[in-house]
Phi, psi and omega in degrees: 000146190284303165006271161229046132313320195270329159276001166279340166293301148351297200287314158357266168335297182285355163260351170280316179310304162008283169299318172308323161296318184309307200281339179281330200255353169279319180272353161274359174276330162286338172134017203271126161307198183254117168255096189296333165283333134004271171273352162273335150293236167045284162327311180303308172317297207303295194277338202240286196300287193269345163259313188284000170235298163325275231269351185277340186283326218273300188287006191248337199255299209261285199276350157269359149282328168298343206255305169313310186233018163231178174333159167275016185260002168259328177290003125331294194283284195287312175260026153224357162255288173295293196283358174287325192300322171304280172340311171267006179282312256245276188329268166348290166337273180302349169263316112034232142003309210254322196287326161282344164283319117015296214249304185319309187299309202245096173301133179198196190261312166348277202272348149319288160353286212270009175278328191298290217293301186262346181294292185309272163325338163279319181268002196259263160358307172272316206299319156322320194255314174317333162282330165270337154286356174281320222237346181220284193324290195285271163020269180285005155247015181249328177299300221258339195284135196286155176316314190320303189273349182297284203289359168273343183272338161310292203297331149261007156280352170298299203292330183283338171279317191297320164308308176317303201082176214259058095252025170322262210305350182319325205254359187238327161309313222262315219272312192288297198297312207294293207261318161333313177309307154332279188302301179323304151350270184322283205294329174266011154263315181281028136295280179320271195313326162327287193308314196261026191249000000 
């Protein structure tokens, strides 16, 4: 189904970032400072890429046909699993936010923590739930769903990229590589200084 075929590329994308948090948060633990501009980009991916485009496909489209036409075991699955799941991703997101700001007005070890703390538990979490819509979710909607309903939900997911436009995601893609380039960068030179030290 293109559907989600095109959220399983996605989710890719949003696991690469993952790691770019995982590796931002390793390096404040090494002596980096808190880059706060950063991680308001980072944020920006966060709220407008993997949720306001990803999870907007999953929760307007994909997952109340699956809740409608398949067992009650997908309803199940999707409105006690997934979308609770969305919330407490959701949750992270906004503690996040408050922690950096926080930390910008009162710089401290505090609010270092708790940027540590929700950074970390938001890529621990989604990476977690993104495996189970790779490996269960999509699967079984890809499996269980009638022909009918697989190409009405193809067809709007066409009409939501054609609103977006087809460079919506360029500049959060462009964003990703730019701080993927950063970190890799960063571990091989301290690799190189390791060896000569």
């Amino acid at each position: 189904m293109y559907c989600t075929e095109v959220m399983v590329k996605q989710h890719a994308n949003i696991s690469r970032m993952l790691k770019v948090i995982e590796k931002a948060c390793c390096a404040i633990l090494d002596g980096s400072p808190v880059d706060c501009d950063e991680f308001a980009e980072i944020l920006k991916f966060i709220r407008t890429y993997a949720d306001g485009h990803h999870h907007r496909r999953e929760e307007l489209v994909l997952f109340p046909e699956m809740v409608q036409h398949l067992e009650k075991i997908a309803s199940v699955i999707i409105n006690h699993g997934m979308l609770v799941e969305h919330d407490l991703i959701r949750a992270h997101v906004r503690a996040l936010d408050d922690a950096l700001k926080n930390y910008q007005a009162h710089p401290g070890t505090l609010y270092k923590l708790q940027i540590l703390t929700e950074a970390m538990a938001y890529a621990n979490r989604l990476q977690a739930h993104v495996d189970k819509e790779n490996t269960v979710v999509y699967p079984m909607a890809d499996r269980s769903l009638p022909a009918e309903v697989k190409e009405k939900i193809d067809s709007t997911v066409h009409t939501m990229e054609e609103e977006e436009g087809k460079d919506f995601a360029a500049p959060y893609l462009s964003l990703l590589e730019r701080l993927e380039h950063k970190y890799h960068a960063a571990a091989e030179n301290f690799a190189v200084n390791l060896c000569a030290s």
